[in-house]
PDB file of N, CA, C, O and CB in Angstrom:
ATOM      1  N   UNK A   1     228.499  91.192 -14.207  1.00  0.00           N
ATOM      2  CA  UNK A   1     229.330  90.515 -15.162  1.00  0.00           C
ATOM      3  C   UNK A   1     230.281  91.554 -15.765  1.00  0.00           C
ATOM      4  O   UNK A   1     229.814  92.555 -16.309  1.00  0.00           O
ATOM      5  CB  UNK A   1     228.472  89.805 -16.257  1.00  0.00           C
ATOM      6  N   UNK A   2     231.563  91.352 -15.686  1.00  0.00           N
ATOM      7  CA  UNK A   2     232.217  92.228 -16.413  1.00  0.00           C
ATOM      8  C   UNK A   2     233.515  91.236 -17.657  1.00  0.00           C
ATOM      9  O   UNK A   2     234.070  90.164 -17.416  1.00  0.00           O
ATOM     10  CB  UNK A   2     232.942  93.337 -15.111  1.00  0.00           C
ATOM     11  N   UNK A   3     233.595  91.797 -18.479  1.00  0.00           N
ATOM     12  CA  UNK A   3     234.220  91.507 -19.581  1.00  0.00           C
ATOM     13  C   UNK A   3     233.722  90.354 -20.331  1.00  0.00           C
ATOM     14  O   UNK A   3     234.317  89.315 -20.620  1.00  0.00           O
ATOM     15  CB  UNK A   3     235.459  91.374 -19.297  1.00  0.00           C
ATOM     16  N   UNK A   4     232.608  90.695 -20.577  1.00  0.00           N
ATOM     17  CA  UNK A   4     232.336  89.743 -21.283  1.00  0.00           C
ATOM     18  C   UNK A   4     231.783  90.355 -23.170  1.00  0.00           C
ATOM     19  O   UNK A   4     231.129  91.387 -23.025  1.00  0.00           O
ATOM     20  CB  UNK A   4     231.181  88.943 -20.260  1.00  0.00           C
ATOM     21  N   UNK A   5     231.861  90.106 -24.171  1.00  0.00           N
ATOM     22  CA  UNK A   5     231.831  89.773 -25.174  1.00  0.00           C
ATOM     23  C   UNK A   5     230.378  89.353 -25.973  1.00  0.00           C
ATOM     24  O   UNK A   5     230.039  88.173 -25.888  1.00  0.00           O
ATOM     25  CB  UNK A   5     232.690  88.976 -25.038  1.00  0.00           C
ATOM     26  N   UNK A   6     229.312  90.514 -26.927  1.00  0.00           N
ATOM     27  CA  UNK A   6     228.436  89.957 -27.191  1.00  0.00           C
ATOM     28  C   UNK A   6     228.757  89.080 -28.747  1.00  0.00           C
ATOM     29  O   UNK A   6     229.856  89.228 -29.282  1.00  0.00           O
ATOM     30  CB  UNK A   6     227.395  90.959 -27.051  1.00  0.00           C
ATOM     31  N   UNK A   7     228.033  88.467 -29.178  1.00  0.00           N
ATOM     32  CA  UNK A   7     227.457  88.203 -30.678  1.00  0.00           C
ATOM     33  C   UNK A   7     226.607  87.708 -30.883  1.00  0.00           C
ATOM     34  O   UNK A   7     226.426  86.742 -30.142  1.00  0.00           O
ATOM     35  CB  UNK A   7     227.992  87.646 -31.454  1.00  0.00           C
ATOM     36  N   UNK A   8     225.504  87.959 -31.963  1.00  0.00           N
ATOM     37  CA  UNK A   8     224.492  87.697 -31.904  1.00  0.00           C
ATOM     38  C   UNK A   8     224.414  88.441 -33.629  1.00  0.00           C
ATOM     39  O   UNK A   8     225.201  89.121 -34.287  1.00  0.00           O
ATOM     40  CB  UNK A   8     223.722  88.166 -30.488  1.00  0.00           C
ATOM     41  N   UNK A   9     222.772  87.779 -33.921  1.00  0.00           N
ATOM     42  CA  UNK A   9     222.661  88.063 -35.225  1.00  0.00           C
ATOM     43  C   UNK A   9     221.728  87.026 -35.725  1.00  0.00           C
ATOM     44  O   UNK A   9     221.206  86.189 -34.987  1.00  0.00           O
ATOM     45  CB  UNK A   9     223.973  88.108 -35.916  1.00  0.00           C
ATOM     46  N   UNK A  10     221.498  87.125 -37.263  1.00  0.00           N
ATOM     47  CA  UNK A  10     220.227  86.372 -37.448  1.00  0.00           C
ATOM     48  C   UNK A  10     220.554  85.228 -38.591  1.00  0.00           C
ATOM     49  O   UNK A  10     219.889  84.218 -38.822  1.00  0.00           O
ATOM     50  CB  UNK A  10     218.952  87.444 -37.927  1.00  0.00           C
ATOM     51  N   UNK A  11     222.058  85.773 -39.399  1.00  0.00           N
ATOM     52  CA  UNK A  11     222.400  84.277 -40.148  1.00  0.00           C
ATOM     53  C   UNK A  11     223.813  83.822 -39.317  1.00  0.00           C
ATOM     54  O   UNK A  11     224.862  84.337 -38.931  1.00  0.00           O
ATOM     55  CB  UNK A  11     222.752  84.455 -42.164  1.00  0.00           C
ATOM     56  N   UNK A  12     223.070  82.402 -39.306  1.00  0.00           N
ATOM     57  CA  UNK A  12     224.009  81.143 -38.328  1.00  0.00           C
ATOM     58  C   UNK A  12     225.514  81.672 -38.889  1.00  0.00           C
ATOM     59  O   UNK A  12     226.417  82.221 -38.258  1.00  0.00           O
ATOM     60  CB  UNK A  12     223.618  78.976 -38.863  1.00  0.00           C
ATOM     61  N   UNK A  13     225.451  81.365 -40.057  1.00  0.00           N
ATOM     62  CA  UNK A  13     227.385  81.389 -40.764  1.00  0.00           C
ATOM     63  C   UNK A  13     227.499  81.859 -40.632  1.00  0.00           C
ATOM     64  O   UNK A  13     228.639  81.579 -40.263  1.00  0.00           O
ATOM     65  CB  UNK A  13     228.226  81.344 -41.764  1.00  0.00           C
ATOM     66  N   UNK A  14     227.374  83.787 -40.312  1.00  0.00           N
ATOM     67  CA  UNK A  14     228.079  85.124 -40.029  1.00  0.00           C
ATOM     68  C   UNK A  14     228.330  84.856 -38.710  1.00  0.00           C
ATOM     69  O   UNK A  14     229.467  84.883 -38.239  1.00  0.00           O
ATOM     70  CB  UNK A  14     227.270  86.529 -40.275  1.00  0.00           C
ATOM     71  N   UNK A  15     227.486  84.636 -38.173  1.00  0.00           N
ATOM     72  CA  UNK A  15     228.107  84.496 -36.580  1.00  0.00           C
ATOM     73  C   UNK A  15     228.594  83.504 -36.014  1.00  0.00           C
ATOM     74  O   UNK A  15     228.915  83.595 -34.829  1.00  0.00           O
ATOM     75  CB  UNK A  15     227.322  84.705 -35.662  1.00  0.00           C
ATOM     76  N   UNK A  16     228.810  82.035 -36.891  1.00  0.00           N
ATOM     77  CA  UNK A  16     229.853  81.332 -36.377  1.00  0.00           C
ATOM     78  C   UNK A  16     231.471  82.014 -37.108  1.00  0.00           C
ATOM     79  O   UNK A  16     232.577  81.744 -36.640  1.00  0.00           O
ATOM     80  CB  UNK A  16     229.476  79.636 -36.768  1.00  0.00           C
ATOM     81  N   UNK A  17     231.321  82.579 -37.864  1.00  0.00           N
ATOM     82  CA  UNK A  17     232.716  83.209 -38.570  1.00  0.00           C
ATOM     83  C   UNK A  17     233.176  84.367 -37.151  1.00  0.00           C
ATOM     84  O   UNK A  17     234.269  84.371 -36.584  1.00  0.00           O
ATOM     85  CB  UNK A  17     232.261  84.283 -40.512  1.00  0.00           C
ATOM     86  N   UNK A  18     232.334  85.013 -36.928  1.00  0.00           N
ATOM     87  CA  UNK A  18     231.995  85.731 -35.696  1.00  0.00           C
ATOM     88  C   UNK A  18     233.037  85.113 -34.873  1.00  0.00           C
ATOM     89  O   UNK A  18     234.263  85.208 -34.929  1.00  0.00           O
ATOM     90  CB  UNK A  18     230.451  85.562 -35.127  1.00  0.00           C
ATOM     91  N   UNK A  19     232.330  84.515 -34.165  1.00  0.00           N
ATOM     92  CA  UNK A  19     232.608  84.045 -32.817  1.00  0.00           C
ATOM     93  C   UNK A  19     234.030  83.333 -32.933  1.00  0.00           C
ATOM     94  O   UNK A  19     234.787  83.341 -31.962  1.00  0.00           O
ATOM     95  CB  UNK A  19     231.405  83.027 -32.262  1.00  0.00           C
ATOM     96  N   UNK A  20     234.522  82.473 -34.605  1.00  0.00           N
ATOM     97  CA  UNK A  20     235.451  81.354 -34.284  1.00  0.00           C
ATOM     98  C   UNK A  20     236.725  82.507 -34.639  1.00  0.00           C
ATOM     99  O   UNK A  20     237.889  82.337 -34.274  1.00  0.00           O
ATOM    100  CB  UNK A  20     235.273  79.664 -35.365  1.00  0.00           C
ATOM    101  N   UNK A  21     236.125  83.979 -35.608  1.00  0.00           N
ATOM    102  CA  UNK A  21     237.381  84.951 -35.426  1.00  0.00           C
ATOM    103  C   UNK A  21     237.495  85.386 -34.092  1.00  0.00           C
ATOM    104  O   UNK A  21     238.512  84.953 -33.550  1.00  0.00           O
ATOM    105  CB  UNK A  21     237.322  86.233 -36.298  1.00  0.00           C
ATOM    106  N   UNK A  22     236.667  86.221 -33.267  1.00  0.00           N
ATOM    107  CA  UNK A  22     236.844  86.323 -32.216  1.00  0.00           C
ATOM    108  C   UNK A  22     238.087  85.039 -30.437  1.00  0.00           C
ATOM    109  O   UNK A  22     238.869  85.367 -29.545  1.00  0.00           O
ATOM    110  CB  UNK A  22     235.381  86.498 -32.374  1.00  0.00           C
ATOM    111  N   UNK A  23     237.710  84.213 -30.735  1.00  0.00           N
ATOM    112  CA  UNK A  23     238.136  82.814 -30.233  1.00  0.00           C
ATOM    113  C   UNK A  23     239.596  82.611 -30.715  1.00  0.00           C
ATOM    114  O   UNK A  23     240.506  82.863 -29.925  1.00  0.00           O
ATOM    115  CB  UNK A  23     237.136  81.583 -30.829  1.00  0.00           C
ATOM    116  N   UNK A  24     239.855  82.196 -31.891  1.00  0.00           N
ATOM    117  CA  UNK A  24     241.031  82.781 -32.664  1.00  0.00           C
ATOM    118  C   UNK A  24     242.004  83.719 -31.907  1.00  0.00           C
ATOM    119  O   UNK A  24     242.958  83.281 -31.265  1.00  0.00           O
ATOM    120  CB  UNK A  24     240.491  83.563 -33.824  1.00  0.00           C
ATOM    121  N   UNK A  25     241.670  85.189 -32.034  1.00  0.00           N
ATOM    122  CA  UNK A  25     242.263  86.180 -31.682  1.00  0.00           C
ATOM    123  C   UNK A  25     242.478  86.277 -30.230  1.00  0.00           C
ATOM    124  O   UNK A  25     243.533  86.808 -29.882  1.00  0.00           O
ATOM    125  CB  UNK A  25     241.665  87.150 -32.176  1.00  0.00           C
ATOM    126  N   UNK A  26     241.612  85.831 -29.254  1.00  0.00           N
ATOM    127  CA  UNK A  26     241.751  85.634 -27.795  1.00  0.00           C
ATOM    128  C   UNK A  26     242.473  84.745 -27.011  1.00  0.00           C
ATOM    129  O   UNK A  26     243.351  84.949 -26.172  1.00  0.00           O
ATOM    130  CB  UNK A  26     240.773  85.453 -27.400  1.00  0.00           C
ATOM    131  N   UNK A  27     241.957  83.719 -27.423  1.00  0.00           N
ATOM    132  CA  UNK A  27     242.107  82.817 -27.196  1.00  0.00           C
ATOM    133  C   UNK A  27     243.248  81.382 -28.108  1.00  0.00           C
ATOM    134  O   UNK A  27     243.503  81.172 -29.294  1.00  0.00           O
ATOM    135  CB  UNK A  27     240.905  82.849 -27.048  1.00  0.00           C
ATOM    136  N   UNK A  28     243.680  80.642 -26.728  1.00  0.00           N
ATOM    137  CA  UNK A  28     244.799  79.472 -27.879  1.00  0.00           C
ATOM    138  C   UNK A  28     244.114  78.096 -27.492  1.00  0.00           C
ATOM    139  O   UNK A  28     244.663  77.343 -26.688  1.00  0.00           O
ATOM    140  CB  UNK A  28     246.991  79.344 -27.378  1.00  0.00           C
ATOM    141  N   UNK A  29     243.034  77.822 -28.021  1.00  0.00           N
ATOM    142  CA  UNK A  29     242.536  76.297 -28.021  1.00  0.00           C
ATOM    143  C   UNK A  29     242.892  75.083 -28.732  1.00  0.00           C
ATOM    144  O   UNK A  29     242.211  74.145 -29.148  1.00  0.00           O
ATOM    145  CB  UNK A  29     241.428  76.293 -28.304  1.00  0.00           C
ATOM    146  N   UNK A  30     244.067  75.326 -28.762  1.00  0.00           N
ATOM    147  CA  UNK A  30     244.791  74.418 -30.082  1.00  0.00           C
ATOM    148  C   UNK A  30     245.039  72.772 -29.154  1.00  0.00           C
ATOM    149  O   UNK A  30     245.192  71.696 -29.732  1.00  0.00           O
ATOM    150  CB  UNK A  30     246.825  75.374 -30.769  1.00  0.00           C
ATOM    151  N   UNK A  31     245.021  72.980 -27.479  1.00  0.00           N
ATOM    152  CA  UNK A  31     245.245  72.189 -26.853  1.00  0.00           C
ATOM    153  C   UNK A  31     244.483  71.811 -26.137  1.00  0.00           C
ATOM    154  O   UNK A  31     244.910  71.221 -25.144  1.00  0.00           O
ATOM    155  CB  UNK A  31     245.975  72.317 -26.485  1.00  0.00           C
ATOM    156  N   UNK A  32     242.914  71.984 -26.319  1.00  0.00           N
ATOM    157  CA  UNK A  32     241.243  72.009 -25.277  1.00  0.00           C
ATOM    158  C   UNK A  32     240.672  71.141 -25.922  1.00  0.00           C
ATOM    159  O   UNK A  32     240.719  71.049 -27.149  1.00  0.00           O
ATOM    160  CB  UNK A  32     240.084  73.469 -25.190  1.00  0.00           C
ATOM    161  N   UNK A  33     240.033  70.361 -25.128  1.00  0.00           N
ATOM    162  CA  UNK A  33     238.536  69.468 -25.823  1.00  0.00           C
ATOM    163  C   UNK A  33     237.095  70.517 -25.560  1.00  0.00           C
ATOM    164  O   UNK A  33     236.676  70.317 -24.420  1.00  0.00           O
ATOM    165  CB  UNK A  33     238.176  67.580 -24.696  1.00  0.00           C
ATOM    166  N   UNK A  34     236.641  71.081 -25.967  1.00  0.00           N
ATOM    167  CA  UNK A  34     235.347  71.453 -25.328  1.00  0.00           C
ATOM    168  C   UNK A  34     234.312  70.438 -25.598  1.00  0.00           C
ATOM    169  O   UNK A  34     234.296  69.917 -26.713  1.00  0.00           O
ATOM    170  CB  UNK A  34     234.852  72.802 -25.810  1.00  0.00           C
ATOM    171  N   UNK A  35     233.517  70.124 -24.781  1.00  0.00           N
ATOM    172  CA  UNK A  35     232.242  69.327 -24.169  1.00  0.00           C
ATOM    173  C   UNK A  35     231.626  70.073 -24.259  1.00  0.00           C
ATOM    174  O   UNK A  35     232.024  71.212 -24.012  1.00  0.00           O
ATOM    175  CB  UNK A  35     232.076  68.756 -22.932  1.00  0.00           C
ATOM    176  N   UNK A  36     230.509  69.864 -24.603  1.00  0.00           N
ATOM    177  CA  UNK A  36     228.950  70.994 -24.806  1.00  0.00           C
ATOM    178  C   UNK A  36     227.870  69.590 -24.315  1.00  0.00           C
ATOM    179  O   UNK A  36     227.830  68.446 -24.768  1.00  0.00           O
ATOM    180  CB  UNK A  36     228.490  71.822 -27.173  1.00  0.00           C
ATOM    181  N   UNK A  37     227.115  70.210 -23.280  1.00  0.00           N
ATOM    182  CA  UNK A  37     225.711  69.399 -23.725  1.00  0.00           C
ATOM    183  C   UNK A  37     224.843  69.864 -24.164  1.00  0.00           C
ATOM    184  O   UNK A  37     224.888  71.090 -24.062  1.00  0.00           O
ATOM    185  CB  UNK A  37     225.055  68.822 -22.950  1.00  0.00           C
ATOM    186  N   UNK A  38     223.654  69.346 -24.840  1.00  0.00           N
ATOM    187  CA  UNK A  38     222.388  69.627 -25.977  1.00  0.00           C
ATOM    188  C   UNK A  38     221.380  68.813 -25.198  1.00  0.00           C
ATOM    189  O   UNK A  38     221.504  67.924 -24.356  1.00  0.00           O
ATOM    190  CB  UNK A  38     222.625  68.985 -27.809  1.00  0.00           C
ATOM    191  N   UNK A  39     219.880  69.673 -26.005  1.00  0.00           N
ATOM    192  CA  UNK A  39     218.529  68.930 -25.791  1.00  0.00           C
ATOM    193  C   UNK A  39     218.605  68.485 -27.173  1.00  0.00           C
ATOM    194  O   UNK A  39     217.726  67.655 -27.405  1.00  0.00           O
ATOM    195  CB  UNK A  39     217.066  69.827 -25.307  1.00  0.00           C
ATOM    196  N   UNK A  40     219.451  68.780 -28.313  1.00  0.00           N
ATOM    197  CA  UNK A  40     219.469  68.013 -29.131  1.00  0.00           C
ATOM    198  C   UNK A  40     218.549  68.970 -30.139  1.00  0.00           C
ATOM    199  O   UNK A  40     218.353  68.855 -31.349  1.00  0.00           O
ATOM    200  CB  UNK A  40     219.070  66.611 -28.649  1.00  0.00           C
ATOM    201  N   UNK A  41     218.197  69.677 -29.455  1.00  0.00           N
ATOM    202  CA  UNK A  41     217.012  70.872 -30.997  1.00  0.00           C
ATOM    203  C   UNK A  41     217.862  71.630 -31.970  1.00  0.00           C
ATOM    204  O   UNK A  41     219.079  71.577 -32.144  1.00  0.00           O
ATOM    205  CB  UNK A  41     215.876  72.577 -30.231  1.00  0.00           C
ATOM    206  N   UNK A  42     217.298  72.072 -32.336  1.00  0.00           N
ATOM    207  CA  UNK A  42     217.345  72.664 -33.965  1.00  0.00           C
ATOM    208  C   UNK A  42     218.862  73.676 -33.424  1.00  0.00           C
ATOM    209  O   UNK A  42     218.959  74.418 -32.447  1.00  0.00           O
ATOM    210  CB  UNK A  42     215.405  73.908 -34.687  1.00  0.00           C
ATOM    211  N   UNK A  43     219.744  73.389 -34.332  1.00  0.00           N
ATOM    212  CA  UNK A  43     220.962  74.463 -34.068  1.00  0.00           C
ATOM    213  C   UNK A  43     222.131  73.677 -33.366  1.00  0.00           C
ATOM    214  O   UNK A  43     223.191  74.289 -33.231  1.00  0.00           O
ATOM    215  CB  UNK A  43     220.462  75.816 -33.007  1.00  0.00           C
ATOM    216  N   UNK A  44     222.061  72.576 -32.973  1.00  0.00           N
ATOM    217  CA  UNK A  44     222.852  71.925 -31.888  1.00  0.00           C
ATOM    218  C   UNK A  44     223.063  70.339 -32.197  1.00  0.00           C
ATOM    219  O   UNK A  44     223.228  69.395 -31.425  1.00  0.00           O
ATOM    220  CB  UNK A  44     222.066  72.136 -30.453  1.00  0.00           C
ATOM    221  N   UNK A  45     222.989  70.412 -33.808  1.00  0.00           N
ATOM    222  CA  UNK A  45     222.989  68.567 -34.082  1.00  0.00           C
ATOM    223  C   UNK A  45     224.183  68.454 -35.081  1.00  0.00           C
ATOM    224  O   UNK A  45     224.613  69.334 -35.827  1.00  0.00           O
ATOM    225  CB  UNK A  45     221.287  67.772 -34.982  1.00  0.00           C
ATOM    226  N   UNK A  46     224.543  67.399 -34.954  1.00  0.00           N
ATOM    227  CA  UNK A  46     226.145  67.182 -35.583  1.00  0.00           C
ATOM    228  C   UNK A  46     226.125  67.968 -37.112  1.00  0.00           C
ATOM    229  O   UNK A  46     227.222  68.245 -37.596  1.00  0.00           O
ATOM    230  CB  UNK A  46     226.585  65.198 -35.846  1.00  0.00           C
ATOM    231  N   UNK A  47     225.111  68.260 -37.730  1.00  0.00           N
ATOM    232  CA  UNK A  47     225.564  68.744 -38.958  1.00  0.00           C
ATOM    233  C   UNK A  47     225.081  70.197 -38.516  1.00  0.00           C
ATOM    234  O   UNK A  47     224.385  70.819 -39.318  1.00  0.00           O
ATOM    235  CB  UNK A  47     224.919  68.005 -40.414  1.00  0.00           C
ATOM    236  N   UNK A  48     225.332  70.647 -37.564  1.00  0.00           N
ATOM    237  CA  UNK A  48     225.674  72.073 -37.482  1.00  0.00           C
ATOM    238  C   UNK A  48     226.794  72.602 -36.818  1.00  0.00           C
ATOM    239  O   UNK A  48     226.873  73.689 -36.246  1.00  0.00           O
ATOM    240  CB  UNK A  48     224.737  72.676 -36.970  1.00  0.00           C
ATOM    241  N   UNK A  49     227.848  71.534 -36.976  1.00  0.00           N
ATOM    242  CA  UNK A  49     229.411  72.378 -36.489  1.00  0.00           C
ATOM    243  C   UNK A  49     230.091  72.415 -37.599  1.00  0.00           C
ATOM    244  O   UNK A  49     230.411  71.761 -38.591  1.00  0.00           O
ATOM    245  CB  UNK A  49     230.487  71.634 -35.311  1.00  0.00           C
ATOM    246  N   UNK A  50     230.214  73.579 -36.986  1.00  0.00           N
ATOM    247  CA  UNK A  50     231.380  73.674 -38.084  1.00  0.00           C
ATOM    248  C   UNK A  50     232.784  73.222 -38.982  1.00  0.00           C
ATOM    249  O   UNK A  50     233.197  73.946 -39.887  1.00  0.00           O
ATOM    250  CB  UNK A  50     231.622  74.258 -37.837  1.00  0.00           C
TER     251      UNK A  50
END
């Protein structure tokens, strides 16, 4: 694997600030749908997006 990008950490909000600065700065998603699928557990339910 090359170029890829870690983050990681142990409170959720630092590392979604993380990741959505990172994304931001790289990246232009102003025009993307992203699709995600879930088992639906803990971390992955509508009141955890941001």
């Amino acid at each position: 694997m090359t170029g890829f990008y870690v983050i990681a950490g142990f409170n959720r909000k630092h590392v979604v600030e993380l990741l959505d600065t990172y994304l931001d700065n790289y990246y232009d998603l102003s025009q993307c749908t992203v699709l995600s699928n879930s088992d639906g557990g803990s971390g992955y339910t509508k009141g955890c997006v941001r």
